[in-house]
C-alpha positions in Angstrom: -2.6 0.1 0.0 -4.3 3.9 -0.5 -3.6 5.6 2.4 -3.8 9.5 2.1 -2.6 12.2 4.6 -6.4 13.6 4.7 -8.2 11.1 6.7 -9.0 8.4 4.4 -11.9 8.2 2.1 -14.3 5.4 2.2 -13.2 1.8 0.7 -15.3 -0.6 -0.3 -18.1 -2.4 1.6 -18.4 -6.0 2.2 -17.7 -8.2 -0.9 -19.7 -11.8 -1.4 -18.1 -14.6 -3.4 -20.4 -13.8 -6.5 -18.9 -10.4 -6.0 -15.7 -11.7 -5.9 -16.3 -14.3 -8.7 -17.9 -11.2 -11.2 -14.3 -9.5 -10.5 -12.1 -12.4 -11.2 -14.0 -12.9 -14.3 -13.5 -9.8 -15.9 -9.8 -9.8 -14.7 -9.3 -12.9 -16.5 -10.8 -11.9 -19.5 -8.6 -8.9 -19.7 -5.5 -11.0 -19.3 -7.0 -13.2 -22.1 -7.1 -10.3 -24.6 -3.2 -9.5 -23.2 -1.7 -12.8 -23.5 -3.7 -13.9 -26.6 -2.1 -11.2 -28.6 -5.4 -10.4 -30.6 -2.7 -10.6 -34.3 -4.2 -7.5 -36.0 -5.3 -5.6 -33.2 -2.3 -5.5 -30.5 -0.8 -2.0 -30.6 2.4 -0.8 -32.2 5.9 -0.3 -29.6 7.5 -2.5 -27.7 8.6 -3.7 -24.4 12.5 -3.0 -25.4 14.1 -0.5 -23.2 14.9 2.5 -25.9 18.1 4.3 -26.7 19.1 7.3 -23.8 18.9 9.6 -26.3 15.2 8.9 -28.0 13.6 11.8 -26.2 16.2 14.5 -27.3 16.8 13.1 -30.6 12.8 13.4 -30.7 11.6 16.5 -32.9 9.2 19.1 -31.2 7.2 18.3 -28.0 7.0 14.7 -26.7 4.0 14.7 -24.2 3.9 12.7 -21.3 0.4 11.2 -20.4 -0.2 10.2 -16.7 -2.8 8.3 -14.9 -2.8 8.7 -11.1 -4.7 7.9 -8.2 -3.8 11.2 -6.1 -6.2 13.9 -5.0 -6.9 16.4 -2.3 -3.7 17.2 -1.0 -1.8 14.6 -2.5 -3.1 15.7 -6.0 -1.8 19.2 -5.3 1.5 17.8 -4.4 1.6 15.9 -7.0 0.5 18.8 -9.8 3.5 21.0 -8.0 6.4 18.6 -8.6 4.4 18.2 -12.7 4.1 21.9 -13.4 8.3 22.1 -11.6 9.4 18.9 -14.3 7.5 20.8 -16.9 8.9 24.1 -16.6 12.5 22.4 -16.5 12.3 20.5 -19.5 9.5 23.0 -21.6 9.7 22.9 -25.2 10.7 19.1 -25.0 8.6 17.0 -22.8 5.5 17.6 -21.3 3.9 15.7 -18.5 -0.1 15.8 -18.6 -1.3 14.3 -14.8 -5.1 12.9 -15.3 -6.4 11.8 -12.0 -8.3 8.3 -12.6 -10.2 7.9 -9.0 -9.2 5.7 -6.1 -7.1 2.7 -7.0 -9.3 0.3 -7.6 -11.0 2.6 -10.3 -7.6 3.7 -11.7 -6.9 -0.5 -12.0 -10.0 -1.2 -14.0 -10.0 1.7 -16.7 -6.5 0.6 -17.2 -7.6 -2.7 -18.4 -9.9 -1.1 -20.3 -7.3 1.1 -22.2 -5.7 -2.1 -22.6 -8.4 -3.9 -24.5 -9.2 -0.4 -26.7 -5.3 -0.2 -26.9 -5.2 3.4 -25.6 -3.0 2.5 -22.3 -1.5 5.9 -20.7 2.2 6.7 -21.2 2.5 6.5 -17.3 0.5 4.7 -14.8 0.3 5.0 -10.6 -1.1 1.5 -9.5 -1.0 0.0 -6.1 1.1 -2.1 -4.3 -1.4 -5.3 -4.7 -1.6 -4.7 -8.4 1.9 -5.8 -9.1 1.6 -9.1 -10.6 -1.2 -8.4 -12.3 0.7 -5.6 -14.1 3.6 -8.0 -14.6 1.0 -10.6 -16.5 -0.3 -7.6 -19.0 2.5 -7.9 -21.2 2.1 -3.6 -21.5 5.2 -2.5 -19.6 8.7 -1.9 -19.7 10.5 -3.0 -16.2 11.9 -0.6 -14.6 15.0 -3.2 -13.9 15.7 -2.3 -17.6 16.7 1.4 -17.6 18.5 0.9 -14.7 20.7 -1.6 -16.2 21.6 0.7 -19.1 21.8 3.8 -17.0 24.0 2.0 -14.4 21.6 3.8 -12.5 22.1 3.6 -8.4 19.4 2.4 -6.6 21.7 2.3 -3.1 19.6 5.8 -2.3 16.1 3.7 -2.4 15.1 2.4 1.2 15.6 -1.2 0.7 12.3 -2.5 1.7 10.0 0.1 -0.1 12.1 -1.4 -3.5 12.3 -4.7 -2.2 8.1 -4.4 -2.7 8.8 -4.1 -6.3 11.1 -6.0 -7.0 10.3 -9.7 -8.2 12.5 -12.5 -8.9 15.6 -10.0 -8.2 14.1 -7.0 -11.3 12.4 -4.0 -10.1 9.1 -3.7 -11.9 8.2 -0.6 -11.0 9.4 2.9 -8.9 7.9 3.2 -5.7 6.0 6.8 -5.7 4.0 6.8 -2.2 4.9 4.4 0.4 3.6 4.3 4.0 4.0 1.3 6.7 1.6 1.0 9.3 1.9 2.2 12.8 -0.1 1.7 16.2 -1.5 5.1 17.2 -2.8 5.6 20.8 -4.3 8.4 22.9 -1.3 9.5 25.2 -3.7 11.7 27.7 -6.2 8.7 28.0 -3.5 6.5 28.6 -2.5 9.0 31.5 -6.7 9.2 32.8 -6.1 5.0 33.1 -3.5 5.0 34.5 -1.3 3.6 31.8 2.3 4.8 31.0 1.9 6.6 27.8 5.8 5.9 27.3 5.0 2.3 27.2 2.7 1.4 24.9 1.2 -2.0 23.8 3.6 -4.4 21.9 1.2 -7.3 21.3 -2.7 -8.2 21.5 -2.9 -9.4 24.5 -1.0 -6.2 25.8 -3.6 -4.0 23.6 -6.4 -5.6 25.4 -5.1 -5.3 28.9 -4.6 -1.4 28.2 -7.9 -1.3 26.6 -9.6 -3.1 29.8 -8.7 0.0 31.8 -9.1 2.7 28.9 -12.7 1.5 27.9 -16.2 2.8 29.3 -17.4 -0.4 30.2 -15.0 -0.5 33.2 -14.8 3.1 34.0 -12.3 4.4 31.6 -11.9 7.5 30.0 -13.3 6.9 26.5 -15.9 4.4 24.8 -13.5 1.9 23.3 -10.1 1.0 23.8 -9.3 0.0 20.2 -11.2 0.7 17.0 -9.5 -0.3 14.0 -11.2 -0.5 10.3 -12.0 -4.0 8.7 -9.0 -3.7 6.4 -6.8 -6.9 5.1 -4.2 -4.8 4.9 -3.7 -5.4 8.9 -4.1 -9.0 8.9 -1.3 -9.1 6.2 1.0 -7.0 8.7 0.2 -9.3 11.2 1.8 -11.7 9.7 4.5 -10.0 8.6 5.5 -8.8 12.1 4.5 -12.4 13.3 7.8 -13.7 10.5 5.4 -15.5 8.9 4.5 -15.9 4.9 1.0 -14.6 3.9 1.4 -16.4 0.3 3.0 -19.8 -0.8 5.8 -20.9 -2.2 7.7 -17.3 -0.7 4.7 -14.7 -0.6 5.3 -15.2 -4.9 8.7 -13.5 -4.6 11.0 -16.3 -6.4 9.0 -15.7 -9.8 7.2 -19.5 -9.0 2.8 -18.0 -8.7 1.5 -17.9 -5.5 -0.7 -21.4 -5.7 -2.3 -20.4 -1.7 -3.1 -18.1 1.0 -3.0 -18.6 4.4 -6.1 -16.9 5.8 -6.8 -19.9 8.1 -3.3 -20.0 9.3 -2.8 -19.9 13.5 -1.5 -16.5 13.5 -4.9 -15.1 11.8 -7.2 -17.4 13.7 -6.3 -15.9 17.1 -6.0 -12.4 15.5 -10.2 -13.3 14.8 -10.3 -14.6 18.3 -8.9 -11.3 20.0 -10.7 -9.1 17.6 -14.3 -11.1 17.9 -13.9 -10.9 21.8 -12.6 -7.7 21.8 -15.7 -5.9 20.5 -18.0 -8.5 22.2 -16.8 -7.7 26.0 -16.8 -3.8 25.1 -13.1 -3.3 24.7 -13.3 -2.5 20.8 -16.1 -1.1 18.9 -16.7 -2.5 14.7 -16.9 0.5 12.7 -16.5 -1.3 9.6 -15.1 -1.6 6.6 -15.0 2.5 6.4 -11.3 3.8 6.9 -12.7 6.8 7.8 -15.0 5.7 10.5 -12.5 4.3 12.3 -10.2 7.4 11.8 -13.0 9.5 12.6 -13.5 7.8 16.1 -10.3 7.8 16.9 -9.4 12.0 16.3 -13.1 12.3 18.4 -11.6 10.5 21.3 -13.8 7.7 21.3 -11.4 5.0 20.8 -8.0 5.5 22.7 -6.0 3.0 20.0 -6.0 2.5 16.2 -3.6 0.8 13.6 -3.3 3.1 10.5 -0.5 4.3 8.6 1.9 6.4 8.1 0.0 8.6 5.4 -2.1 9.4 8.4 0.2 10.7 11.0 -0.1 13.9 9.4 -3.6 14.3 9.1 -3.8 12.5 13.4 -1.5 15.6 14.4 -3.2 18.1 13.1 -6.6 16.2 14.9 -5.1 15.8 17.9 -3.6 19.3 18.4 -5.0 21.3 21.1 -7.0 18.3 21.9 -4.8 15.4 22.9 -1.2 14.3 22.8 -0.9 12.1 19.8 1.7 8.8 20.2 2.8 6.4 17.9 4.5 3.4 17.8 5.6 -0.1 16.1 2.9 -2.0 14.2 2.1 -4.8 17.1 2.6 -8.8 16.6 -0.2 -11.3 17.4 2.0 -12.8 20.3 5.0 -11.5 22.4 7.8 -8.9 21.3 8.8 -8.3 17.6 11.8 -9.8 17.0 14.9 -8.8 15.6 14.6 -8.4 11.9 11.0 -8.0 11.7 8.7 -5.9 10.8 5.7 -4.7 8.8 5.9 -4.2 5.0 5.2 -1.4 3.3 1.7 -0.5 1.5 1.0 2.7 -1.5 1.5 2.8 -5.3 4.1 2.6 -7.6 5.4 4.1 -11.3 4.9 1.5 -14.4 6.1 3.0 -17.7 4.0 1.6 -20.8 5.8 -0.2 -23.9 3.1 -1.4 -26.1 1.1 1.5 -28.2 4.1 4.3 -27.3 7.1 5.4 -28.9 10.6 5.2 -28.1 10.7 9.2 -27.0 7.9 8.4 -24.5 9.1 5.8 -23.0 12.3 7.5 -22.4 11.1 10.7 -21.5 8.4 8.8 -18.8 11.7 7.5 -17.6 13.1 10.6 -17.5 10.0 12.0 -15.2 10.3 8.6 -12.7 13.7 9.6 -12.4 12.9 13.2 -11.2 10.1 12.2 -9.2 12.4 9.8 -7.2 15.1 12.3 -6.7 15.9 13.6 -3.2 14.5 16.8 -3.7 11.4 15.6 -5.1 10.9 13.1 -2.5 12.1 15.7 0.3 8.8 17.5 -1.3 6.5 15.0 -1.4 6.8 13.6 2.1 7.0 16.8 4.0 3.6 18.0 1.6 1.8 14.7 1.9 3.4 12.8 4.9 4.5 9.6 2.3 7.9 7.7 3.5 10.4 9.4 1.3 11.5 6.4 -0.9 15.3 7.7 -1.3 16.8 7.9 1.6 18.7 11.0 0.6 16.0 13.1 1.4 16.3 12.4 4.8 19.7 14.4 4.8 18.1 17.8 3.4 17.4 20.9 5.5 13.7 20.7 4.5 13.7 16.8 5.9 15.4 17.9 9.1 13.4 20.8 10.1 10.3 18.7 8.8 11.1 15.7 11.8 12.3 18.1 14.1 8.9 19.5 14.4 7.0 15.7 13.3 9.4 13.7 15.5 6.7 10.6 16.0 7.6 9.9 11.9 11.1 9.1 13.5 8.8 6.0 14.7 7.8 4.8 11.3 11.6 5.5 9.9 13.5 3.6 12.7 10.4 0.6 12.1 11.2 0.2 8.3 14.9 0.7 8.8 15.2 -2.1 11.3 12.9 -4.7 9.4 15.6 -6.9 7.3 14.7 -7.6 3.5 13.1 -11.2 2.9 9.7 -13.0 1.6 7.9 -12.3 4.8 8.3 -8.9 5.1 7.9 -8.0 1.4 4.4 -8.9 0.8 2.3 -11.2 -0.7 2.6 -10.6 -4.7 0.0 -12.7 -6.6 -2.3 -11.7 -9.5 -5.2 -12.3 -7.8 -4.0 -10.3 -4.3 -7.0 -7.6 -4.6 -9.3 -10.5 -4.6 -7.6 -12.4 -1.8 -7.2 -8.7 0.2 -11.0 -8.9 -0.1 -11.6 -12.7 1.0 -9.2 -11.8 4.5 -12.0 -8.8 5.4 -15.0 -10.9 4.5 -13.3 -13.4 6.8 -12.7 -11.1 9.5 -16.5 -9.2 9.3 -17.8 -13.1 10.1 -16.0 -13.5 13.2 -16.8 -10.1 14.4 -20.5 -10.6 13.7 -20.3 -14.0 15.7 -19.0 -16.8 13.5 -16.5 -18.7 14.5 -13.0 -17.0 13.3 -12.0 -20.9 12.1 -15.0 -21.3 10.2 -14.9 -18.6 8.6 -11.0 -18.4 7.7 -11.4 -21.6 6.0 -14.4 -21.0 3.8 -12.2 -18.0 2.7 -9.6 -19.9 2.2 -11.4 -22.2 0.0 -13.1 -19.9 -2.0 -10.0 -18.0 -2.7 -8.2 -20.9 -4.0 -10.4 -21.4 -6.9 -9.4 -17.7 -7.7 -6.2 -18.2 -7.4 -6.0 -21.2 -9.2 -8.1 -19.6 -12.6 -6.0 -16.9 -12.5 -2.5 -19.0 -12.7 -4.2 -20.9 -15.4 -5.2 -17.9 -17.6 -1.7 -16.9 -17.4 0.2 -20.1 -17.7 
């Protein structure tokens, strides 16, 4: 997911099944150019995991290119903990950061560098881009270095590594992780007449708070709720709900994802609540735009939100002086969240090219991943861009300390992740075509809140979808 402790910038608008048919063709003409191995043009290197000692036994400067999808804040961040690996390893390894866009930008003119065989040393791609990136045939698992290395991954919180980890080998190193939280107005709560200790756990309770909060029956501000049109949601819903997104095992076995349940009970009813919601006054649409609904939210128009994590830092500083910011667990569709369960986590991960790149690259990108991960690093990066420190050493630093002692409503998302157990459900859905199906969930949910009915409209989805799904298991089979 790209979340970003500035208040999110604008994702994209509503997608129609030529749309979505245009996208999957290009994606599988990529992967045909990957898997058909194009004999004379496929690029020198290999996928082999090199010796530890290629980058030092490398003569002069081995330079490090990197694709990202940080800016803003988080590119400064980023550039910091660059410019510190740089300066501690100068004269041998250089790391050159070259921001590519927002995600789904970065994504494409990868594929591109692919096909021209020009693929960065380093890449940053998003959570939903996993098996897609597993299909290319252009990378070097992470699972491998760590095998030689005998390198402990006991510091990584489980569930951000379980994201990337398929069929029991980690793929890729988590970078920037969030997990999404319910945010609520703790002074309108108060003008209800609401405890703003208590807040709600489930839909139904949402909509009973947001029956006192809302104009419409003399509450304090416009709208209870307001959340953006984003799939990422729906996906947690299920995930907090126990449920699998994806079959066979949200794709986590190493058997392909072969469906999606969009028209499944749990996300029928979510349609249901949502549709009726912003029909009787209680929730206002604001879109697809993350940023509209953040926006109305920090103005006080909407009392309640779901965003995550990468937020909380950017809803403080909104809310300071102006209201008392809460927080707390991402809510299930029905009753209490059970022991064990819990949302997964969204953000981007580290994939270390093979293909087209030398032994002292590969080693010295691994060398990078492994700073970047480090508690110090990560210590750095959360308190600087407000991104779950992946190792959970950080935690333990002064810096981390002092940082929660003054943030203590990130002790909300910490405790969330800590008590969700590891298993398919609360992974993720991992399929090659999961952008595509991330895409067919919000053009499922934009129907039922213009007035189709949510049933309809999950099942036309959910049959479109599957002919995606289906040509992109074939192109890879």
């Amino acid at each position: 997911m790209s979340t970003d402790v500035r208040l999110a910038a604008p994702r994209s608008g509503g997608r129609s099944c030529r749309l979505l048919a245009a996208l999957t063709a290009f994606l599988l003409a990529v992967l045909a150019v990957l898997l058909a191995g194009c004999a004379g043009n496929r690029p020198k290197g290999s996928l082999d995991v090199p010796a530890a000692d290629a980058a030092s036994r490398a003569p002069g400067l081995t330079t490090i290119t990197f694709w990202h999808s940080m800016d803003s804040t988080n590119g400064i961040a980023l550039q910091a903990l660059i410019d510190q690996f740089n300066a501690a390893h100068a004269g041998r390894i250089k790391v050159v950061g070259v921001y590519q866009g927002e995600y789904d930008d970065a994504i494409t003119k990868y594929k591109a560098s692919v096909q021209s065989n020009s693929t960065p040393s380093m890449m940053q791609i998003y959570d939903i881009g996993t098996q897609f990136m597993i299909d290319s045939h252009q990378v070097v698992p992470i699972q491998g270095f760590v095998d030689r290395d005998r390198y402990d991954l006991s510091a990584l919180q489980r569930n951000i590594a379980g994201y990337y980890t398929v069929a029991g080998k980690l793929w890729s190193m988590p970078l920037n992780s969030s997990v999404p939280l319910l945010y609520y107005n703790k002074d309108a709560f108060r003008k209800a007449g609401l405890d703003p200790d208590d807040p709600p756990q489930n839909l139904a309770e949402i909509r009973a708070d947001a029956e006192k909060l809302s104009k419409i029956n003399g509450g304090p501000v416009s709208y209870g709720f307001g959340a953006a049109v984003y799939g990422w949601f729906l996906e947690q819903l299920m995930a907090t709900d126990g449920q699998l997104y994806c079959d066979p095992a949200n794709g986590r076995t190493g058997q392909r994802v072969t469906r999606v349940a969009l028209d499944s009970p749990q996300l029928v009813q979510t349609l249901g609540w949502w549709q009726a919601m912003v029909k009787d006054g209680l929730a206002v649409n604001t879109g697809r735009q993350t940023k509209a609904a953040q926006n109305a939210f920090t103005a006080q128009q909407t009392a309640m939100t779901l965003e995550s994590t990468g937020t909380l830092k950017a809803f403080s500083a909104a809310a300071q002086g102006h209201f008392e910011l809460g927080a707390a667990p991402f809510p299930t569709v029905s009753g209490s969240l059970a022991d064990g369960r819990g949302p997964s986590i969204g953000g981007a991960s580290l994939w270390i090219s093979g293909l087209g790149h030398t032994d002292a690259e590969k080693e010295a990108s691994w060398e990078f991943v492994k700073f970047l991960v480090s508690p110090e690093s990560q210590a750095y990066w959360h308190t600087h861009t407000g991104y779950f420190p992946v190792n959970n050493r950080a935690l333990d630093l002064p810096v981390e300390k002092q940082y929660l002692k003054a943030n203590p409503l990130f002790g909300v998302a910490i405790r969330s992740l800590d008590a969700t157990e590891l298993g398919p459900s609360t992974t993720g859905c991992v399929a090659g075509s999961m952008p595509q199906i991330r895409k067919a969930s919000e053009d499922g949910l934009e129907k039922a809140l213009i007035g189709q009915d949510p049933q309809t409209a999950m099942q036309t989805e959910t049959r479109d979808i599957a002919g995606v799904i289906e040509n992109y298991n074939d192109s890879v089979s």
